[in-house]
C-alpha positions as CSV (number, residue, x, y, z in Angstrom):
1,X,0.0,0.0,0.0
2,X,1.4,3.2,-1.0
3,X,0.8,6.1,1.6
4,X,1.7,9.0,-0.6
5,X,3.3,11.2,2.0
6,X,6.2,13.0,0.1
7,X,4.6,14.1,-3.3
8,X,6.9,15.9,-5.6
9,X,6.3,19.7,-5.3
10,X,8.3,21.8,-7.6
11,X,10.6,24.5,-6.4
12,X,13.9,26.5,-7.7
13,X,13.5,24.5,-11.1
14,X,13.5,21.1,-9.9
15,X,10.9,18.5,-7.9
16,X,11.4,18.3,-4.6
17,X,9.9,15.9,-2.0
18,X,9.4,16.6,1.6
19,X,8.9,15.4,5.0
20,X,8.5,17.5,8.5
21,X,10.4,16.0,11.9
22,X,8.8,17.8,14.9
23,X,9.8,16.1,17.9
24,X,12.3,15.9,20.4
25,X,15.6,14.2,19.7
26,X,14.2,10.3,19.7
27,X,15.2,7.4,17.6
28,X,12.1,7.8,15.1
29,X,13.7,11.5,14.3
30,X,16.6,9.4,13.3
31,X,15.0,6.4,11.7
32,X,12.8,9.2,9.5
33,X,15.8,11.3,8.5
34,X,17.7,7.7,7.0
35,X,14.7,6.5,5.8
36,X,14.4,9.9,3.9
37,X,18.0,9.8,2.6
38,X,17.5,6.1,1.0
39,X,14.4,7.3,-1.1
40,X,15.8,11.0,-2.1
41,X,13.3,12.9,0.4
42,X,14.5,16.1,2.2
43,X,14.1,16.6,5.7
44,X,12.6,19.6,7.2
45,X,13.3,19.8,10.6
46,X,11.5,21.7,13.2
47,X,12.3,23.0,16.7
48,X,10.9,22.4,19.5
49,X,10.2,26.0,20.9
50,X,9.1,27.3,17.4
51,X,5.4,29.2,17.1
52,X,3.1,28.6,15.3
53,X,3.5,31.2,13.2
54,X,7.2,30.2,12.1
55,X,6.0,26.7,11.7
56,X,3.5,27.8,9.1
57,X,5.7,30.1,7.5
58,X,8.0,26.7,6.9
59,X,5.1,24.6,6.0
60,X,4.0,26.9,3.1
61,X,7.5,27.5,2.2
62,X,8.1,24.3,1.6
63,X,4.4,22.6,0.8
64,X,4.9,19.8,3.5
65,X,1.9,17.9,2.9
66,X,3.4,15.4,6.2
67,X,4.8,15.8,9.3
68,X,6.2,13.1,11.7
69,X,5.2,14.4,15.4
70,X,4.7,13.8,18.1
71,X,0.8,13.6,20.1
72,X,1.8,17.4,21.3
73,X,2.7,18.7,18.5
74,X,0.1,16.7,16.4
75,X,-2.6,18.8,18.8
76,X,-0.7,22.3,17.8
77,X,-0.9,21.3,14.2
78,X,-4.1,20.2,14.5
79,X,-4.3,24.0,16.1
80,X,-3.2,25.4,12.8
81,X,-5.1,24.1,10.2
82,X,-8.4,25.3,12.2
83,X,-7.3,28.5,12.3
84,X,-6.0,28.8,8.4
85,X,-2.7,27.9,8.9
86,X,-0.6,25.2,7.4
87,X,-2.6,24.7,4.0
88,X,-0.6,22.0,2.2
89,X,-0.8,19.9,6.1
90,X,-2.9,16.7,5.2
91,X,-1.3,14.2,6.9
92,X,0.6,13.6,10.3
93,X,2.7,10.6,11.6
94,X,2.1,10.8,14.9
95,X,4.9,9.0,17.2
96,X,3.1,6.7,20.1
97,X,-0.7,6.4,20.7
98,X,-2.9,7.9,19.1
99,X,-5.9,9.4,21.7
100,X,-9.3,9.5,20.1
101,X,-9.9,13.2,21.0
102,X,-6.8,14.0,18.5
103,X,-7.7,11.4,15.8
104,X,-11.3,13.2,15.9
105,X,-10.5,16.9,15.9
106,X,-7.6,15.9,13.1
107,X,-10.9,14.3,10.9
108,X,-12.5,17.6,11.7
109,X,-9.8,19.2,10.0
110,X,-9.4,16.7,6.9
111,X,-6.0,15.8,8.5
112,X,-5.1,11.9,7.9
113,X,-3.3,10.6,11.0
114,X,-1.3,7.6,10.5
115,X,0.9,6.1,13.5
116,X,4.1,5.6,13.2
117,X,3.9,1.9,14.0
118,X,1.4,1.9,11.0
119,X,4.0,3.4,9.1
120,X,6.4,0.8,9.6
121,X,4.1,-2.0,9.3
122,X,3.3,-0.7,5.7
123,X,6.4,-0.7,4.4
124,X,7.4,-3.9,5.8
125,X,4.4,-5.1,3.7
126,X,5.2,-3.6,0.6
127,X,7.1,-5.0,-2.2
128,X,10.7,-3.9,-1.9
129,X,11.6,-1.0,-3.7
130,X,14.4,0.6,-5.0
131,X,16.7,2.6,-3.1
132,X,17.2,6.4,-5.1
133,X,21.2,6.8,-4.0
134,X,21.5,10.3,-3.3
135,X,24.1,12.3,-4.9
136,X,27.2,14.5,-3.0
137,X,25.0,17.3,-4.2
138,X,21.7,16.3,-3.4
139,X,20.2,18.1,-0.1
140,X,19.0,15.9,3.0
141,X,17.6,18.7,5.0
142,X,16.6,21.7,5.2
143,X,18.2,23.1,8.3
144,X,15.7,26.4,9.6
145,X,17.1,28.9,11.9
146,X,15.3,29.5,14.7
147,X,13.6,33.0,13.3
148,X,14.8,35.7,16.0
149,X,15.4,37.9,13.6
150,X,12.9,37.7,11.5
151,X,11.3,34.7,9.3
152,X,13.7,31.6,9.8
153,X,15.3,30.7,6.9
154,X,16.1,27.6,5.4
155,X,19.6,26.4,5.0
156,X,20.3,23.1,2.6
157,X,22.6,20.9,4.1
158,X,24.0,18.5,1.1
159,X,25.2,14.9,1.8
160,X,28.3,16.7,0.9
161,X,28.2,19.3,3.9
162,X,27.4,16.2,6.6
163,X,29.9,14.1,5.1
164,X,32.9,16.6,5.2
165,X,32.0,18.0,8.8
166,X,31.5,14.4,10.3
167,X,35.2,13.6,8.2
168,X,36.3,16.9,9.9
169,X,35.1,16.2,13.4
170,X,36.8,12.9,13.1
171,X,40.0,13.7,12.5
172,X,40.4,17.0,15.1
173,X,38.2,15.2,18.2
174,X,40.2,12.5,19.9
175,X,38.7,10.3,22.5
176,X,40.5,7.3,24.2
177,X,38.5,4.5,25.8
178,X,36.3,5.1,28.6
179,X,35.7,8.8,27.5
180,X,31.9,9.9,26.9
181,X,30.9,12.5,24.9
182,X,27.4,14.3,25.1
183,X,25.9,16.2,22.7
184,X,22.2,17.7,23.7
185,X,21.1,20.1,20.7
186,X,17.9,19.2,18.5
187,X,18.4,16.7,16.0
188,X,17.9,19.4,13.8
189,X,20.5,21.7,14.3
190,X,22.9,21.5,11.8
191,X,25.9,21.0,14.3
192,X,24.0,18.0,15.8
């Protein structure tokens, strides 16, 4: 069964296929963000402290159509489209269990809610398909500042850029055995 969440939307010349993160930093932010990379789909990461208003102004920039959330910010999304926001929003991947207040003021808004879980199980299902290999140039995310001064704007991050600053961080941080390092920013940070 095909879900359709990342239609092709045409920007800057070329097609373009989306998908919104708006959680904390948990493995499903991960698992999405890979998942995305194997099938040519950019990333569009959002913070957790953004408004509403910053949200939507990323939304329509970009035409998401899905977001992968989760039950809080499903409810402030869910928010938005009632009050005019968010236009392209028409469905949400909603990370963990589903309450039936949120799946019926989502229905109210013509918003499809699919779990997570559900998500999975689908694509284990499926036939296998191919794997679109990314090129150095392709972009895997669009990286929004946070918007203090102003609308945020969207940086593309290329498999290029992560590659080179993970190569770069490799070779000037040392660690020897036992040593621990932490690192605490939102997945979608481009220094994360």
């Amino acid at each position: 069964m095909q879900l359709e969440l990342c239609p092709f939307v045409e920007g800057e010349g070329k097609q373009w296929r989306f998908i919104g993160i708006w959680a904390k930093n948990r493995w499903e932010w991960t698992n999405t963000l890979l998942a995305a990379m194997h099938f040519s789909v950019t990333a569009v990461g959002f913070y957790d402290a953004m408004a509403v208003e910053q949200v939507d102004y990323i939304v329509r920039q970009t035409e998401l159509s899905s977001i992968v959330c989760t039950p809080d910010y499903a409810g402030k999304l869910i928010g938005m489209k009632k009050g005019g926001m968010v236009p392209s929003l028409n469905s949400l991947i909603v990370i963990g269990v589903v309450d039936p207040a949120l799946l019926q003021a989502a229905q109210a808004q013509s918003l499809y809610v699919h779990t997570y879980s559900h998500v999975l199980s689908q694509g284990n299902l499926a036939a296998p398909m191919q794997f679109s290999e990314p090129t150095k140039h392709d972009v895997y995310i669009f990286s929004y500042t946070s918007g203090t001064t102003g609308d945020p704007k969207g940086v593309k991050l290329t498999h290029n850029n992560v590659l080179t600053a993970a190569r770069n961080s490799l070779t000037r941080i040392t660690m020897n055995a036992g040593e621990t390092m932490i690192s605490y920013l939102p997945y979608t940070h481009s220094f994360e």
